[in-house]
DSSP file (Angstrom, degrees, kcal/mol; ACC not computed):
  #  RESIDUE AA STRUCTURE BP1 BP2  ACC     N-H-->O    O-->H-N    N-H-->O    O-->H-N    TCO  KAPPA ALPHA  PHI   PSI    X-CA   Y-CA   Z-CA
    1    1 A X              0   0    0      0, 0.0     2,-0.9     0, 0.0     3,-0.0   0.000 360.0 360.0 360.0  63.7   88.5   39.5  172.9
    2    2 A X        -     0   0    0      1,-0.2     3,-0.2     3,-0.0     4,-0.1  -0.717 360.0-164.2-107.5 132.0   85.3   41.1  173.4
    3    3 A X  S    S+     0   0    0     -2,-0.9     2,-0.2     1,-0.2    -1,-0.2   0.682  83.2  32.7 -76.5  -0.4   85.1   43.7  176.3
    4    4 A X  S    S-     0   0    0      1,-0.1    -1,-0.2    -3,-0.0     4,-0.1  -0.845  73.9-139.8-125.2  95.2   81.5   43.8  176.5
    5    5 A X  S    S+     0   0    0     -3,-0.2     2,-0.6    -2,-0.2    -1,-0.1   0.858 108.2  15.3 -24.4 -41.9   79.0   40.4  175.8
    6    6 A X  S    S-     0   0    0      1,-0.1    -1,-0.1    -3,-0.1     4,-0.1  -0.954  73.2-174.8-142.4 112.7   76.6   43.0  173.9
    7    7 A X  S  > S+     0   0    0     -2,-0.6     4,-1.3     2,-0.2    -1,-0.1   0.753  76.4  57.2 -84.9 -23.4   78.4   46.0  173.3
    8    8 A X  H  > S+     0   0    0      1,-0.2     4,-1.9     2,-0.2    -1,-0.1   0.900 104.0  50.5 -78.0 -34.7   75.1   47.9  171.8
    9    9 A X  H  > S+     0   0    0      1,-0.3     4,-0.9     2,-0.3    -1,-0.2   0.487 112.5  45.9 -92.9  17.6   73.1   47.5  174.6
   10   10 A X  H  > S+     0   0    0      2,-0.2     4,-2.7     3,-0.1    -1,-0.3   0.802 112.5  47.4 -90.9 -39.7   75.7   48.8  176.7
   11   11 A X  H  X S+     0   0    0     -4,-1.3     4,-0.6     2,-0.2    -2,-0.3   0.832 108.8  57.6 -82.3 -43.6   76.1   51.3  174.4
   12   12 A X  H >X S+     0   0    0     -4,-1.9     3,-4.3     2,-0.3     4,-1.7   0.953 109.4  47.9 -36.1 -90.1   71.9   51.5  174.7
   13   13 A X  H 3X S+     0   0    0     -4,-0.9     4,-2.1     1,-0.4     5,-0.4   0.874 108.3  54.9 -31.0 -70.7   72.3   52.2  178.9
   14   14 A X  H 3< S+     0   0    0     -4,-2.7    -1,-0.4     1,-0.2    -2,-0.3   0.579 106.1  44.7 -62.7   0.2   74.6   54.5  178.4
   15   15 A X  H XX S+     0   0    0     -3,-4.3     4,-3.1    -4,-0.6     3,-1.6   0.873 112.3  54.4 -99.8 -57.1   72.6   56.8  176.0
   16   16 A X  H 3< S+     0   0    0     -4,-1.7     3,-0.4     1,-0.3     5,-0.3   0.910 106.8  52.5 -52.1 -65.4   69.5   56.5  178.2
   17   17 A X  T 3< S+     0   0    0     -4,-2.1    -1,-0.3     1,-0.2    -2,-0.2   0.661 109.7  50.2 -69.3  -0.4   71.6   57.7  181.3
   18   18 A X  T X4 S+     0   0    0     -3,-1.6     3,-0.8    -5,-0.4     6,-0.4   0.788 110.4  47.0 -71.6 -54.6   72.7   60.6  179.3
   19   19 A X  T 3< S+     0   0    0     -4,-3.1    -2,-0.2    -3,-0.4    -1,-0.1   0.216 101.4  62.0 -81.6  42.5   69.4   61.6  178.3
   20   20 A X  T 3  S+     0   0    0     -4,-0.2     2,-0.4    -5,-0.2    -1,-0.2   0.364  84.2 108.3-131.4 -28.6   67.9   61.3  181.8
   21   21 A X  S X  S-     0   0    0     -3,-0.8     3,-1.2    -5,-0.3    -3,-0.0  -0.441  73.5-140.5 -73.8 120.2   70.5   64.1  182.7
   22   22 A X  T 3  S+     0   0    0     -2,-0.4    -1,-0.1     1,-0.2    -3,-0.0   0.747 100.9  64.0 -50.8 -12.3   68.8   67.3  183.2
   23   23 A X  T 3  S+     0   0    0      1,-0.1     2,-1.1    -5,-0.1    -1,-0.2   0.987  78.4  90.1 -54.6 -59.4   72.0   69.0  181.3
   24   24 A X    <   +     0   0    0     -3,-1.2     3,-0.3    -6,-0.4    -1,-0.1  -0.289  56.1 165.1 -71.8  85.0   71.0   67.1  178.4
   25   25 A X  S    S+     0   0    0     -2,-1.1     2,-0.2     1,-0.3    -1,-0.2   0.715  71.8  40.1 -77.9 -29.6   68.3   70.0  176.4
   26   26 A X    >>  -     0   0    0      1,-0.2     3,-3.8    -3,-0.1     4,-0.5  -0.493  66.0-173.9-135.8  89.1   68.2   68.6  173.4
   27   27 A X  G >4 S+     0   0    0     -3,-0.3     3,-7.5     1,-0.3    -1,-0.2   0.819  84.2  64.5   7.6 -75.0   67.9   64.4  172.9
   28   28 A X  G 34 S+     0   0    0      1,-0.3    -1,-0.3     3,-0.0    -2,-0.0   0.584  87.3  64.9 -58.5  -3.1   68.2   64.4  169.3
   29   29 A X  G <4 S+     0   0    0     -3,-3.8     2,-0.8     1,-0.1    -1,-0.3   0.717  81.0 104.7 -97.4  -5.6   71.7   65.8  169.3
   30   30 A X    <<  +     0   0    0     -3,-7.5     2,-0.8    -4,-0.5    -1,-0.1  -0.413  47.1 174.4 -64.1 102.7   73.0   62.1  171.3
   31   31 A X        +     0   0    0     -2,-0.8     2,-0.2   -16,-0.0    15,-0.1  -0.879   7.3 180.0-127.5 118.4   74.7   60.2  168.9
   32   32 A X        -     0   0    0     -2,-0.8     2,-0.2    13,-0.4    13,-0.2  -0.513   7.3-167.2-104.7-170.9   76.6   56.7  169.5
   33   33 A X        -     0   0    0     11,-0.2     2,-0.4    -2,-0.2    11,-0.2  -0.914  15.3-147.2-178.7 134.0   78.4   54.5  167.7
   34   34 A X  B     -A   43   0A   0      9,-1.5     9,-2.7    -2,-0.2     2,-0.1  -0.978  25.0-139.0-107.0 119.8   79.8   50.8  168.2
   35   35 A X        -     0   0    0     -2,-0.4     2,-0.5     7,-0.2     7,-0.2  -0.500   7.6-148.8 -69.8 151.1   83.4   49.9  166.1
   36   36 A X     >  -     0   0    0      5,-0.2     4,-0.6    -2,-0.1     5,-0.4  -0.888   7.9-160.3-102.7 139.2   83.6   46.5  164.4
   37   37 A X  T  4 S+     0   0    0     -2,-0.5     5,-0.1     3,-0.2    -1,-0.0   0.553  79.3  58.5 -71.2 -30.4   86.8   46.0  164.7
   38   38 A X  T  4 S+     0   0    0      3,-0.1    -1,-0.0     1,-0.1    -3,-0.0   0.811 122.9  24.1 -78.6 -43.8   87.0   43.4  162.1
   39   39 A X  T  4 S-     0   0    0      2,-0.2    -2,-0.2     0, 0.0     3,-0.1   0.623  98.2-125.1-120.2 -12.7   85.7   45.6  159.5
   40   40 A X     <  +     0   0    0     -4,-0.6     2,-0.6     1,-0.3    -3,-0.2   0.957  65.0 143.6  58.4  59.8   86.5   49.0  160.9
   41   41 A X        -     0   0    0     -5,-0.4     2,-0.4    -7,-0.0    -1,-0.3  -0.998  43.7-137.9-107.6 111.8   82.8   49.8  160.5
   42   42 A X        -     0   0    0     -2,-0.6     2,-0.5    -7,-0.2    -7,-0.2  -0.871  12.2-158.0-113.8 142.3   80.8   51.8  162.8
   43   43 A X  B     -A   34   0A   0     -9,-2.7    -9,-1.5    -2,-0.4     2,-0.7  -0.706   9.2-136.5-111.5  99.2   77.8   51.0  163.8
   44   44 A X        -     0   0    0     -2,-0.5     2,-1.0   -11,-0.2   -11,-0.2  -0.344  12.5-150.7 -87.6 143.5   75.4   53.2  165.1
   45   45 A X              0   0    0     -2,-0.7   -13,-0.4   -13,-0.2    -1,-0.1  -0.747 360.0 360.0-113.8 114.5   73.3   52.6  168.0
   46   46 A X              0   0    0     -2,-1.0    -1,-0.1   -15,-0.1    -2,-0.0   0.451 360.0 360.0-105.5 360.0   70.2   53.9  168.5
């Protein structure tokens, strides 16, 4: 049941279009994260 084939590099896209927004002043404070669902371990994606 996965809702994305590659869930990180979605997760990828979306970080770059957040830091492409002229809002966005400081980078280093954008932090994601992918759930496993299976292990409840999240995965951060950088």
């Amino acid at each position: 049941m996965n809702a994305f084939p590659d869930a990180e590099q979605d997760v990828r896209d979306s970080i770059k279009r957040v830091t492409d927004s002229p809002f966005i002043k400081n980078e280093d404070s954008v932090r994601c994260f992918v759930l496993d669902v299976a292990t409840g371990k999240l995965n951060e994606v950088r």
